[in-house]
C-alpha positions in Angstrom: 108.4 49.0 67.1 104.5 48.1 66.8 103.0 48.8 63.6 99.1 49.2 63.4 96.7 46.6 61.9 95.8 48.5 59.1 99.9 48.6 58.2 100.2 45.0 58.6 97.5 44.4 56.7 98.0 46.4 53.6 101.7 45.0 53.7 100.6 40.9 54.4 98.9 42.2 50.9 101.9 43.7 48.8 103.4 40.1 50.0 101.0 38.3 48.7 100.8 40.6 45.5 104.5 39.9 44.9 104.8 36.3 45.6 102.2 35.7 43.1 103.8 37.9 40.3 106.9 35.8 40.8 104.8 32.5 40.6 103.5 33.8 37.6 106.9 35.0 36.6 108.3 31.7 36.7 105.8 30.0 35.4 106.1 32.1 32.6 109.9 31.5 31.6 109.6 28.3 32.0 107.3 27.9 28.8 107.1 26.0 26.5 105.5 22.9 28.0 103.6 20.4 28.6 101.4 19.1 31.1 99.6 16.1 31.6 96.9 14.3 34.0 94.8 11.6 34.4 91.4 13.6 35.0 87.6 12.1 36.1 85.3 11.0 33.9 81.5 10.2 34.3 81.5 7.7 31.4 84.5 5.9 31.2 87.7 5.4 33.2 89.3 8.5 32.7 90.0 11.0 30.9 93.8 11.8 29.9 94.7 15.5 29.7 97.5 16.8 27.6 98.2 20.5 27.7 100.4 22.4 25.6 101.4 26.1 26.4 103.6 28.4 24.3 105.5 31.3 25.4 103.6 33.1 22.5 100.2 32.7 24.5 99.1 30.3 22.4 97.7 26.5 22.8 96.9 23.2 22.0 94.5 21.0 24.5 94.1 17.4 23.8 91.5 15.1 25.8 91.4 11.3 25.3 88.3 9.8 27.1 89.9 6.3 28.0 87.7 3.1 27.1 84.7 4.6 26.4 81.9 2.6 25.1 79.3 3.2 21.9 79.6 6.3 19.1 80.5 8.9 21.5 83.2 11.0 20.4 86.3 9.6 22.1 89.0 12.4 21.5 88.8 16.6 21.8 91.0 18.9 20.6 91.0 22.5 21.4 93.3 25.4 19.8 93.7 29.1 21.2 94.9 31.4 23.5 96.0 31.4 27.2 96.4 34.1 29.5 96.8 34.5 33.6 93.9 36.2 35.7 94.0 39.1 37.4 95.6 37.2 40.4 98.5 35.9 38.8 97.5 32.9 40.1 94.9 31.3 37.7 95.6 30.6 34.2 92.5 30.8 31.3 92.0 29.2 27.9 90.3 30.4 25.5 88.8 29.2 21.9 85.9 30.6 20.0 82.9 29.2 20.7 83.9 26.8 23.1 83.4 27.1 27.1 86.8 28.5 28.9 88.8 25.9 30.9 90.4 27.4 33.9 93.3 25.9 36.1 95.3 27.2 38.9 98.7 27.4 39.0 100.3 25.7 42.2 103.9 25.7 40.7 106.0 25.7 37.7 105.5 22.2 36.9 101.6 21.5 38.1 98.5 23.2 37.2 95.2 22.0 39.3 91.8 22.6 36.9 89.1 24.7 38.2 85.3 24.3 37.9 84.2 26.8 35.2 83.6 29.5 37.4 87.0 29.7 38.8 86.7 28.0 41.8 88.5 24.7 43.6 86.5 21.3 42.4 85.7 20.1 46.1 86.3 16.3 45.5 88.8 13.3 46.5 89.5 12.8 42.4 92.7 13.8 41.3 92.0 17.3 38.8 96.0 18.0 38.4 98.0 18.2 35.6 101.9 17.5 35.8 104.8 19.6 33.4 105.5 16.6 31.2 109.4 15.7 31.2 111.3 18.6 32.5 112.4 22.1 31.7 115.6 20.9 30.0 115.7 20.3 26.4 117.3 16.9 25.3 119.3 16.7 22.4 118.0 14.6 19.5 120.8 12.5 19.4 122.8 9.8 22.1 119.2 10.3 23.9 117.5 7.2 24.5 113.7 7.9 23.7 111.0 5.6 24.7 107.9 5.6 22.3 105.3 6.6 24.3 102.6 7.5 21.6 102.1 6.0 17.9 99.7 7.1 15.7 97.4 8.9 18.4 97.3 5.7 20.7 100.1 5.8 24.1 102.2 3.2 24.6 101.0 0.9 27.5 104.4 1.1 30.3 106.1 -2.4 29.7 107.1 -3.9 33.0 110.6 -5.0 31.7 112.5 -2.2 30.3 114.6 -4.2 27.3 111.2 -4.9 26.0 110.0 -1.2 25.6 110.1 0.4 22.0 112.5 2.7 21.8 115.3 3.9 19.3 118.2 5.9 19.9 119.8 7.8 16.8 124.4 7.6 17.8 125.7 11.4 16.2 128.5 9.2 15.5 128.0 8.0 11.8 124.4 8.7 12.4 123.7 5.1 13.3 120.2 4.0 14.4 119.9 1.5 16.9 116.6 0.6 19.1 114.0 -2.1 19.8 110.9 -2.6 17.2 109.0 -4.8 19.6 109.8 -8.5 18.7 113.5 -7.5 17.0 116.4 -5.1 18.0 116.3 -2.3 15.0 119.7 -1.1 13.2 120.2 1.3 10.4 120.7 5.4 9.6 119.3 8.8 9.3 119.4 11.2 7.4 119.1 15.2 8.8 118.4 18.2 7.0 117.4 21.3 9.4 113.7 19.5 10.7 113.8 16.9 8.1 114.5 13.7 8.7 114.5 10.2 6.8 115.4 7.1 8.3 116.8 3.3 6.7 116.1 0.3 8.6 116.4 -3.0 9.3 116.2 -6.0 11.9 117.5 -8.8 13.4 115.0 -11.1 13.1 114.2 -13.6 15.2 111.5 -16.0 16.4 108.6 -13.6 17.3 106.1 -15.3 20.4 104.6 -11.5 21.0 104.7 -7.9 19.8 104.9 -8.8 16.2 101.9 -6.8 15.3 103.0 -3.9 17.1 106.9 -4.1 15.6 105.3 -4.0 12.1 103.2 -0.8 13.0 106.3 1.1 15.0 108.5 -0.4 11.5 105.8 1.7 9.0 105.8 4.3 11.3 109.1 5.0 11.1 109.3 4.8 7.7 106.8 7.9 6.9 108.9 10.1 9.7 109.8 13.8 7.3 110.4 16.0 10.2 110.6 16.0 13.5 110.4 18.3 17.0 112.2 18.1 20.7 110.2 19.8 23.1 111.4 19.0 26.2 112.2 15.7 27.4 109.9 14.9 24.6 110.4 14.1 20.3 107.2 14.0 18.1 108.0 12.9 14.4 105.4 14.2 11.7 104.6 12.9 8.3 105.0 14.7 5.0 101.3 15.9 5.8 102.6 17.6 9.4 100.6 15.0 11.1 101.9 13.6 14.2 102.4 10.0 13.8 105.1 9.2 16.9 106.3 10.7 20.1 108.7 9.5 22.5 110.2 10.8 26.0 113.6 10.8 26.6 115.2 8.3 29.5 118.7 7.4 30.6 121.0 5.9 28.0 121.3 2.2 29.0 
């Protein structure tokens, strides 16, 4: 049986029309998350995206311009709301008096930014942000998380892996164990609800590297109240609700 054009047409569009209500859909339940890129600059090397979306339509948009030089401000951070287009394809956010930043959702995990009219950047520059971790949630404890961020600066990636800060907190006895950055960590915690305190010390040894940044992770540590698993991700704030650490979970080794 033939159907006529107009037929095929009007149903290649209620195909269309439901495929992107499910992407949307999807995209949808699968909030909260994160999504991070490594976007173009014009003045420095980059510029590192971090995008956080709520299932309450709310956000928090962080944007690190990497290296740059002189008194120009280094860090944005926006706060407001998200919604999708019309489409159900193209996702909006919005604060007050600031310029909208559009992106286009290609998937559940990876959004691809827009100019600010909505339209594809045309350019060979990578403009896509990845979901962060993964749509699991890992527990707090027997996880194995890698600091990633302290104190607003990331972590550079350390090519050998029993080098890397890290701490893993054992439900067992609520032991702490981990690497500082010169000296293996061992101690407690303490948890109350989102509160958390921790008691450390190290097995010191002779230090030819990383001592400066042990001492920092150590007083860090130390000012941890509460903390937050979103994710495959842990942020610990201060008594202030500052963030002062975040980690991403990895494979126990």
């Amino acid at each position: 049986m033939r159907y006529s054009l107009p037929f095929r047409l009007s149903l290649l569009f209620v195909l269309i029309f439901f495929s992107a209500l499910s992407l949307a859909q999807d995209f949808a339940k699968s909030l909260p998350a994160t999504f991070e890129g490594k976007l173009p600059c014009a003045d420095c090397p980059g510029t590192l995206w971090t995008l956080k979306l709520s299932p309450d339509q709310s956000y928090r948009l962080n944007v690190e311009y990497l290296e740059r030089q002189g008194n120009d401000e280094k860090k944005i951070e926006k706060t407001g709301r998200w919604k999708l287009d019309a489409d159900q394809r193209k996702l909006t956010i919005s604060q007050k008096g600031q310029p909208d930043e559009r992106f286009e959702i290609l998937d559940a995990n990876t959004l691809r930014k827009l100019d600010m009219n909505g339209r594809p950047i045309l350019s060979e520059l990578n403009y896509v942000l990845k979901r962060y971790g993964s749509t699991s949630t890992a527990k707090l404890t027997d996880t194995y998380w890698k600091l990633v961020q302290l104190d607003g600066e990331p972590i550079a990636a350390d090519q050998e892996k029993k080098d890397e800060q890290h701490i893993v907190l054992a439900q067992e006895n609520q032991r702490l164990t981990g690497f500082a950055g010169c000296n293996r960590i061992i101690g407690g915690y303490q948890l109350e609800d989102q509160r958390i305190a921790f008691s450390m010390a190290v097995s010191r040894r002779a230090c030819f590297k990383g001592e400066e940044a042990e001492a920092k992770f150590l007083a860090t540590l130390s000012q941890a109240a509460r903390w937050k698993v979103d994710g495959q991700n842990m942020e610990l704030f201060d008594q202030a609700g500052k963030t002062i650490a975040r980690f991403q979970a990895a494979y126990l080794r």
